[in-house]
C-alpha positions in Angstrom: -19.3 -8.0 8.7 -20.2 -4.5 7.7 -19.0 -1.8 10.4 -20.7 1.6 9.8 -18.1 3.6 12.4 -16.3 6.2 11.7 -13.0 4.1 11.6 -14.4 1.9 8.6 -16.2 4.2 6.1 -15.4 3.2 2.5 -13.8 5.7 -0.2 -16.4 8.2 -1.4 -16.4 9.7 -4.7 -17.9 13.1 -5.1 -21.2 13.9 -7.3 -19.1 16.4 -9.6 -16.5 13.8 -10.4 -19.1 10.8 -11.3 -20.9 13.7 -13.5 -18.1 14.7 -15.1 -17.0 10.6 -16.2 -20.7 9.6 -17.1 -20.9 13.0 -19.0 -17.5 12.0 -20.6 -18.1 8.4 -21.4 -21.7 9.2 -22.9 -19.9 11.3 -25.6 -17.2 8.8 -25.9 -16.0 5.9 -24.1 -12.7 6.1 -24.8 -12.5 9.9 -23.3 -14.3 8.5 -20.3 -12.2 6.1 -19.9 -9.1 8.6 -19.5 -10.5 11.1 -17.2 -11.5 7.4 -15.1 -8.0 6.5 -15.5 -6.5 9.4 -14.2 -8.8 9.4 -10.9 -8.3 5.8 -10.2 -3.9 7.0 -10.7 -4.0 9.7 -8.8 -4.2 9.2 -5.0 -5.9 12.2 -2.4 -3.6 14.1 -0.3 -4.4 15.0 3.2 -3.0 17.8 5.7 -0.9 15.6 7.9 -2.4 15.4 11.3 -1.3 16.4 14.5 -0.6 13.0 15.7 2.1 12.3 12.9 4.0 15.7 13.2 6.5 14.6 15.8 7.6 11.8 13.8 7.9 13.8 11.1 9.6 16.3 12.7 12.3 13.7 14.3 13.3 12.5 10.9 16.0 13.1 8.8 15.3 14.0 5.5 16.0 13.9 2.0 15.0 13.0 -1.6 16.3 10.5 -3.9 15.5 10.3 -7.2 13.8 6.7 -8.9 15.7 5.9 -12.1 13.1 4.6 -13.6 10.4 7.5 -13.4 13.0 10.2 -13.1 10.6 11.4 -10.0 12.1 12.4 -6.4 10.4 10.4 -3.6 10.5 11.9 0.4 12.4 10.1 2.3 12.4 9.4 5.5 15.2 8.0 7.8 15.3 7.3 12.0 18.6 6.4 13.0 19.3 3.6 15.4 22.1 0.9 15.9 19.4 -1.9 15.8 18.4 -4.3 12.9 17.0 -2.0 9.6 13.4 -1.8 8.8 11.2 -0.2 6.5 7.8 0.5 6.1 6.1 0.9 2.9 2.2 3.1 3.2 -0.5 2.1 1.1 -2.8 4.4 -1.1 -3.5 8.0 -0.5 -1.4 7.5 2.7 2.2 8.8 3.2 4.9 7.5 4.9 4.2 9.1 8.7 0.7 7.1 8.8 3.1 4.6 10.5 3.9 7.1 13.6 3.0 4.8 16.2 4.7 1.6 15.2 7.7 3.9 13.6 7.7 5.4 17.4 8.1 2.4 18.7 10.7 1.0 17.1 12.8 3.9 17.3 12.2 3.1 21.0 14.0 -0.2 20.4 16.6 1.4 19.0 15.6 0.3 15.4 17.6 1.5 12.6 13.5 3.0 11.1 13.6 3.9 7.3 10.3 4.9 5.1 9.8 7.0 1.9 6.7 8.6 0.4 5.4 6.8 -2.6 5.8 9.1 -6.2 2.7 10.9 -6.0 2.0 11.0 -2.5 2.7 12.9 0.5 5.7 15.1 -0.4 6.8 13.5 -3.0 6.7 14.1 -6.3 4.5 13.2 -9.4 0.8 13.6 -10.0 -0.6 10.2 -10.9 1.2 6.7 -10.0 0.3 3.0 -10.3 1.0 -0.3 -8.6 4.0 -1.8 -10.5 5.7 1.7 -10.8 4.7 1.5 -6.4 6.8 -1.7 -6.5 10.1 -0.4 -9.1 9.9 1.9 -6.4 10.2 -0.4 -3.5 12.5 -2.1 -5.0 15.1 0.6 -6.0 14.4 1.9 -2.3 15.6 -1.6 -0.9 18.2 -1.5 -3.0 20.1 1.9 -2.0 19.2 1.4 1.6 19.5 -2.4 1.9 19.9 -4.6 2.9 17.2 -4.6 4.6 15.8 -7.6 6.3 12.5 -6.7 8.0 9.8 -5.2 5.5 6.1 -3.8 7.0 3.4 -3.0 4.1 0.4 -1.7 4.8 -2.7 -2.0 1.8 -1.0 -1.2 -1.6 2.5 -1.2 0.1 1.5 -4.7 1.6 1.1 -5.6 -2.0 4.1 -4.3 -3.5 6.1 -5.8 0.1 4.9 -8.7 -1.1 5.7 -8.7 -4.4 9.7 -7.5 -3.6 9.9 -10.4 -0.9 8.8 -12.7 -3.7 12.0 -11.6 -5.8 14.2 -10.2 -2.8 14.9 -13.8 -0.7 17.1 -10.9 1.7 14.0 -10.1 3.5 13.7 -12.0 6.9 10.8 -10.8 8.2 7.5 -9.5 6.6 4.7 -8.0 7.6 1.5 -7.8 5.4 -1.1 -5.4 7.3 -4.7 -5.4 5.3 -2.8 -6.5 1.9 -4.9 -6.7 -1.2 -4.4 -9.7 -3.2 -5.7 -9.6 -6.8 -5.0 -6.2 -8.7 -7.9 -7.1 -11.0 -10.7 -7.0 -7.9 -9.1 -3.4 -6.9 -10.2 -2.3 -10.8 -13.6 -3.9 -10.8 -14.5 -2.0 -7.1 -13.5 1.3 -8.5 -15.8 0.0 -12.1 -18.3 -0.4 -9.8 -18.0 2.5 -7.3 -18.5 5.0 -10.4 -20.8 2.7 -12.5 -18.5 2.5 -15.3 -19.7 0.9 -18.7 -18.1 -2.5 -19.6 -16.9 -0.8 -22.6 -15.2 1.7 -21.2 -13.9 -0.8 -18.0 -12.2 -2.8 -21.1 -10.5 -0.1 -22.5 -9.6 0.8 -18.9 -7.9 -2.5 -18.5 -6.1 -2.3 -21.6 -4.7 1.0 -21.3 -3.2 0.1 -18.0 -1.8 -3.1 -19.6 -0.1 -0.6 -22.6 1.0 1.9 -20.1 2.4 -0.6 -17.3 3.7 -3.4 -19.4 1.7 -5.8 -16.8 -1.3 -7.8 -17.4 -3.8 -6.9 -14.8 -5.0 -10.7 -14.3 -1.6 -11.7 -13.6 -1.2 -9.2 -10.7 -1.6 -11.5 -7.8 -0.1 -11.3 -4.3 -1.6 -14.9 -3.7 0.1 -15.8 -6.6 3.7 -14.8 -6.7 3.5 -14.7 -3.1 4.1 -18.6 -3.3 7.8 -18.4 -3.1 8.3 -16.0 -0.5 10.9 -17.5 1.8 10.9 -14.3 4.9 9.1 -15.2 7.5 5.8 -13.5 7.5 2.9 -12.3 9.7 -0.4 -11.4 7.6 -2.4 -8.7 9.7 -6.3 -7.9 8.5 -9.1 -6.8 10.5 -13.1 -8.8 9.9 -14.4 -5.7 9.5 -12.1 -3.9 6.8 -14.5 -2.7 3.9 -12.3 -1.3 1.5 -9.9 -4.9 1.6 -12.2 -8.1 2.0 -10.7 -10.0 4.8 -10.6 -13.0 2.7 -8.0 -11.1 0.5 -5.6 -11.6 3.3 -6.4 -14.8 4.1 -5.8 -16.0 0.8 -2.1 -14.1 1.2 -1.6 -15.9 4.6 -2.5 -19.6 2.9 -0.1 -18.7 0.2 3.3 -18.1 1.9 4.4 -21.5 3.5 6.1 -19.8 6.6 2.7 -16.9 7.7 0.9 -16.0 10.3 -2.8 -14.9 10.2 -3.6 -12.1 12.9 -7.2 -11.4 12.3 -8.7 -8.1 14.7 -12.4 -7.1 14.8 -13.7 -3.6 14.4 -10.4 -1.9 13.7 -11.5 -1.5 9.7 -8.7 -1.1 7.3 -7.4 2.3 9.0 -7.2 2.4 13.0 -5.6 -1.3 12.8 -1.8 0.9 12.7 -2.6 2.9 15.6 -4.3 -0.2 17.6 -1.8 -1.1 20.3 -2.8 -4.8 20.6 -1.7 -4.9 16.9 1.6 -3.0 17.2 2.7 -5.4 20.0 1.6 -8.3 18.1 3.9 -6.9 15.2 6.8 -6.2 17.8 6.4 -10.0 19.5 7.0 -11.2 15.4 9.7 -8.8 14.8 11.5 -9.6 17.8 11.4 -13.1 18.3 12.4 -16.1 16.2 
């Protein structure tokens, strides 16, 4: 199951940073608990890549501002005459990691919208979370809606699901490498930087006071239950960073789903694979 290529390496943390917590949280747990919490909030930004400019370029765009955060969020829209869809990036990502499925759509003459999540990509903010991810979502969906075909990819699979479970508008959904359980995200990143069950706890319980959401009860298999859109779940064998199990467990969940599983795509180069976009396109299109 483990795939070493350069398509599937997991997230690396660098020596300085796991210093700096363990330094921390020997002095006091609670302190090394914040400076965890503000890593595990705050996503990486990359210098878009060559292959995404065009996209980018093509789009029109603007910001809008989230009532509930006061933030602006990028947004990002391709105009066509077809059906509306909108496609929601995962962590660290931005919105024009969809370039080659957003490309193809606009070939089908797609009405194509996205948005870069608060704290990501050109957007604004520092630090983020998963159910401010999903008030985002769901005011998004709301100013451009209605929208009836929703692709999520990782964390914006989650929160995709999440707003279908509420939003009974949506048609069709797509759920590429979708986490399921919040909780399992928070205990690989405990893990990853070897933090003490003390400090994990008070972890946990800060992002319960500063979200207003038990992290247990985060659960795509869960509330995903009464989803009525039609749905294909997408996840690769090989993903190491999002257990393809996770996504089976979505897929088992949702009474109307469809389980595409690749091989050796890992959790990245499956939204540039072509068999994958045209699997995507075949749901989208047909009934």
């Amino acid at each position: 199951m483990e795939n070493k290529s350069k398509h599937n390496q997991g997230v690396v943390v660098p020596k300085l940073l796991l210093f700096s917590i363990h330094l921390m949280e020997f002095i006091s747990p609670y302190w090394g608990m914040r400076l965890a919490a503000f890593l595990f909030s705050k996503p990486f930004k990359y210098k878009r890549p060559e292959r995404e400019v065009s996209v980018y370029k093509e789009a029109k765009k603007f910001s809008y501002q989230i009532n509930k955060s006061y933030r602006y969020v990028a947004c990002y829209q391709w105009e066509g005459s077809g059906p509306k869809i909108l496609f929601v990036h995962g962590w660290s990502s931005r919105a024009t990691n969809f370039y080659k499925i957003i490309s193809r759509f606009r070939e089908l003459n797609y009405n194509v919208y996205a948005y870069d999540a608060l704290a990501h990509g050109e957007s604004e903010g520092l630090t983020t979370n998963i159910p401010e991810m999903i008030d985002t979502l769901e005011e998004m969906m709301t100013y451009w809606g209605p929208i009836e075909i929703l692709v999520g990819y990782s964390g914006g699979a989650f929160s995709s699901a999440y707003v279908a479970a509420h939003n009974h508008s949506i048609k069709k959904l797509v759920l590429i490498s979708p986490f399921d359980k919040v909780i399992t995200v928070f205990e690989k990143y405990f893990k990853m930087i070897s933090l003490g069950a003390k400090a994990s706890q008070l972890m946990l319980d800060y992002f319960t006071k500063k979200t207003g959401h038990q992290v247990e009860e985060l659960s795509a298999s869960q509330f995903s239950k009464v989803i009525k859109a039609k749905t294909l779940v997408i996840h690769d064998k090989n993903d190491r960073e999002v257990d393809v199990c996770e996504g089976i467990n979505i897929n088992n969940s949702i009474s109307n789903s469809n389980l595409l599983l690749t091989e050796g795509l890992g959790h990245r180069r499956i939204l540039r694979d072509s068999s994958v976009i045209q699997s995507l396109e075949f749901f989208v299109l047909n009934d």
